[in-house]
N, C-alpha and C positions, 0 to 999 in steps of 0.2 A: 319804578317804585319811588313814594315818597323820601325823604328822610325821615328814620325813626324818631319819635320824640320817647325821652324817661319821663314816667313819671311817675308819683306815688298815689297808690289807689286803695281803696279797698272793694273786697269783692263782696257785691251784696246779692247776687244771685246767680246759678248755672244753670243751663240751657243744654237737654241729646237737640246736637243738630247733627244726621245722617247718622254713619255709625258709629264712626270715631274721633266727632269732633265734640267740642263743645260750644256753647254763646256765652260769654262771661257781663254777665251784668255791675258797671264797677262805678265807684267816686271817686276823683280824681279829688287832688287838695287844694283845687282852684273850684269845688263847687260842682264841677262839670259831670254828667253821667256819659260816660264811654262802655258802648258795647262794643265786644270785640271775640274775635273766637282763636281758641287756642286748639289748633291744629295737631290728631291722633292722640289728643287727651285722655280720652276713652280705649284706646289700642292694650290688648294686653301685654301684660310687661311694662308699659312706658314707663319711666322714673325722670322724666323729664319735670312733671307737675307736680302732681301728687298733692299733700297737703297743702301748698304754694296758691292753689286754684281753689280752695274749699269759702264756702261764706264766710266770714266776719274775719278774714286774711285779709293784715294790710302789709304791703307790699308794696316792691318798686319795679316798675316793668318795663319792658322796652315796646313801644309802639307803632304800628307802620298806621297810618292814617288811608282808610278804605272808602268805596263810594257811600256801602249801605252799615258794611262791619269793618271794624277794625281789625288788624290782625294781632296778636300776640308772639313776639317771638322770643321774648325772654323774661322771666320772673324771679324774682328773688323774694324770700319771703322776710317782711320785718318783724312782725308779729302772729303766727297762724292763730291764736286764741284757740288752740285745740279742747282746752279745757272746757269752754263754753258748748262747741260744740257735743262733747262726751257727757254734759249733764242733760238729761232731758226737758228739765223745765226750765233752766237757763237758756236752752237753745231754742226754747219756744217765743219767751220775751225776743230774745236777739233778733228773728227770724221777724218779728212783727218791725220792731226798727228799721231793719233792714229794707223789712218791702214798703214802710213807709217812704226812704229814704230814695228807694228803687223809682215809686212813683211819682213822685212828686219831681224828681227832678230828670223823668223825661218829659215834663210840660216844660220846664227853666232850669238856668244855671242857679243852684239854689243858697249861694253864698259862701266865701273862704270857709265861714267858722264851720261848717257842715262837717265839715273831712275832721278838724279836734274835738265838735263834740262826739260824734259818734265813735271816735277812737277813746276819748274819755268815758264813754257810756261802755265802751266791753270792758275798758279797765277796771273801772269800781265793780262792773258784774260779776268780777271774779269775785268778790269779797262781799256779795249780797245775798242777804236770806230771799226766803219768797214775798215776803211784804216788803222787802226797802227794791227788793226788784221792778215789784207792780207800779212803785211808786216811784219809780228813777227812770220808767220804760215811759207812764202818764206825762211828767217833767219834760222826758226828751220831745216828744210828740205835739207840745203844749211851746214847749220852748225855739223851736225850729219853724213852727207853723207861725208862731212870732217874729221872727226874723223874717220872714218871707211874707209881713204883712197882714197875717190875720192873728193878731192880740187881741183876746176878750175883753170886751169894754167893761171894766170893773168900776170906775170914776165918775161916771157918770151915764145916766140913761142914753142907750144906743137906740131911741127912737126919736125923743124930741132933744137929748143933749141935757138937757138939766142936772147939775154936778152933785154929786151924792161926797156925805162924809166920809172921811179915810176910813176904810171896812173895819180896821181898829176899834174905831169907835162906835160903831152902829150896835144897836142897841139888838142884841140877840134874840130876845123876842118880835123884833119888828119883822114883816114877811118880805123877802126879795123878791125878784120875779128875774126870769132869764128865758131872754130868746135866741135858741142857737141860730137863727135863721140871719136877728136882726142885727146878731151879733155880740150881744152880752147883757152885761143887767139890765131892765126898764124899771119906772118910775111908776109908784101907785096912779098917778093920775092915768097915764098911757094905757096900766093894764084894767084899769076901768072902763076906759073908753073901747078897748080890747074886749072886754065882757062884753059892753052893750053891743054889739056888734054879730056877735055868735049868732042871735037867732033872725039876722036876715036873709034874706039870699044872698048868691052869689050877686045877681044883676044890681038888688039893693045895695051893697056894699060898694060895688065899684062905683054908682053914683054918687053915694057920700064920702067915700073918696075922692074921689075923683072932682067931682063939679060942685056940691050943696053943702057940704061941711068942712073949708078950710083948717079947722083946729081939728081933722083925725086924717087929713093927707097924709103926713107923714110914715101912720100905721104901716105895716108890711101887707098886704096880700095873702100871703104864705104866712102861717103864724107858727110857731112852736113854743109855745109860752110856757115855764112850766114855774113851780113854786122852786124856789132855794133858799137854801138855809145860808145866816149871817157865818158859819163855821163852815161849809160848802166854798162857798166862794172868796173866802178865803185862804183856803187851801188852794187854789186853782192861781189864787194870785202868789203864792209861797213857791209854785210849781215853776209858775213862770222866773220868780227873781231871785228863787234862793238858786245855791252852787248844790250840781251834784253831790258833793261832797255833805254840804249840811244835810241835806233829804236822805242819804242812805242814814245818817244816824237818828234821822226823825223819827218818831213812832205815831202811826196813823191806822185807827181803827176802818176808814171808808176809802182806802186806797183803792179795790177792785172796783169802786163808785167811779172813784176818780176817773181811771184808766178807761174806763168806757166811757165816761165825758170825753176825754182826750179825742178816741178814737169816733166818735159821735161828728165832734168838731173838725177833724180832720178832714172826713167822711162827706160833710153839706160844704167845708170850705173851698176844699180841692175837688171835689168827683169822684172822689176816688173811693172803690171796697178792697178793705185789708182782709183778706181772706184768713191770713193768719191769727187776727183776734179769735175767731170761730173756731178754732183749734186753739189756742190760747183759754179760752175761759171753760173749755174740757176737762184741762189741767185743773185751774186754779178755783173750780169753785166747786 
């Protein structure tokens, strides 16, 4: 057998494997997703685990390194977050984090700050109503999907590049345009040429893409164009740069908008279905 290595984790999801084991789905604080199973977990009577093993526990464990699992042979608990767990619509949000966090980083090692923000994200949970929740759950999902390289182009049109004024300043009646596909705001010009487009065919299209109309190559293929508002999209830019901290004291009328942008984005960036929004907006709307 290996040597064990310690490390601190949090557990983002459990797994019945057989009849008395479990699969712990965990973030380790270097980034990394470690599955591992914790041995007659599920056995009556055990008091080995117990709350130590439950989601949004973060913990420091001792680990044996396996071919396919890892094993678990000892836990300590740092934080169980029992609290969250015991609210019902706090552990709804959690649970969505969670299995974002779950996902995305069995494609990659999803970066150090992964393990503080999500350990920051149940701390303030404690201390959040239902709208600075929706809106701190948006944040994280916006904010991590960032780190890992899909940042919504807000600065400038994510089709031909031409740089737009700081959202600041844009004139609120002027119309946005945003393609989740193409990646963030487009320019009036793009989403004109985007119109004229619509009533060809398929074959027509990829011709003047492709071979007879150099100035609409750039166009997507796949389009999701949709209107946005100068207050929209800046919100989504607040999401990304403001702290935790300042968004729970924010006050926001289109937060449940937001959080399904988030998980929208999340959704065409990575592959991934969070199954828990779908139980999520059960709850909250």
């Amino acid at each position: 057998m290996s040597n064990p290595q310690n490390k601190n984790i949090i557990i983002l999801k459990k797994t019945k494997l057989g009849e008395m084991d479990l699969i712990l789905s965990m973030l380790d604080d270097e980034g990394n997703q470690i599955r591992g199973v914790a041995k007659a977990a599920r056995k009556p009577g055990n008091k080995r685990y117990g709350a130590k093993i439950e989601p949004f526990t973060i913990a420091s464990a001792q680990i044996y390194k396996g071919k396919t699992l890892d094993n678990i042979t000892q836990i300590k608990a740092i934080e169980t977050n029992a609290k969250l767990r015991d609210d019902y619509v706090k552990s709804a949000y959690c649970y969505l984090a969670c299995e974002f966090v779950d996902k995305v980083s069995s494609l990659t090692s999803i970066s150090t700050t992964s393990f503080e923000m999500l350990s920051a994200y149940f701390s303030l949970m404690h201390e959040t109503n239902d709208d600075s929740a929706t809106l701190l759950t948006a944040a994280f999902i916006l904010k991590l999907s960032s780190i890992l390289g899909f940042m919504p182009l807000l600065k400038a049109c994510s089709i031909c590049g031409k740089e737009f004024s700081c959202l600041d300043e844009l004139d609120t009646k002027v119309a946005l345009y945003f393609d989740i596909v193409a990646g963030g705001l487009v320019c009036q010009q793009c989403h004109d040429k985007w119109v004229d487009l619509q009533n060809e065919s398929d074959d027509e299209r990829l011709a003047r893409l492709r071979m007879s109309n150099p100035d609409t190559q750039n166009l997507p293929i796949k389009y999701n164009m949709k209107t946005m508002s100068q207050s929209f999209a800046s919100w989504i830019n607040s999401l990304i740069h403001s702290t935790f901290s300042q968004l729970v004291e924010s006050s926001c009328d289109i937060s449940n908008n937001l959080l399904h942008f988030s998980v929208m984005w999340a959704s065409e960036h990575f592959g991934i279905n969070l199954k828990s929004y779908v139980y999520l907006k059960e709850i909250i709307q």
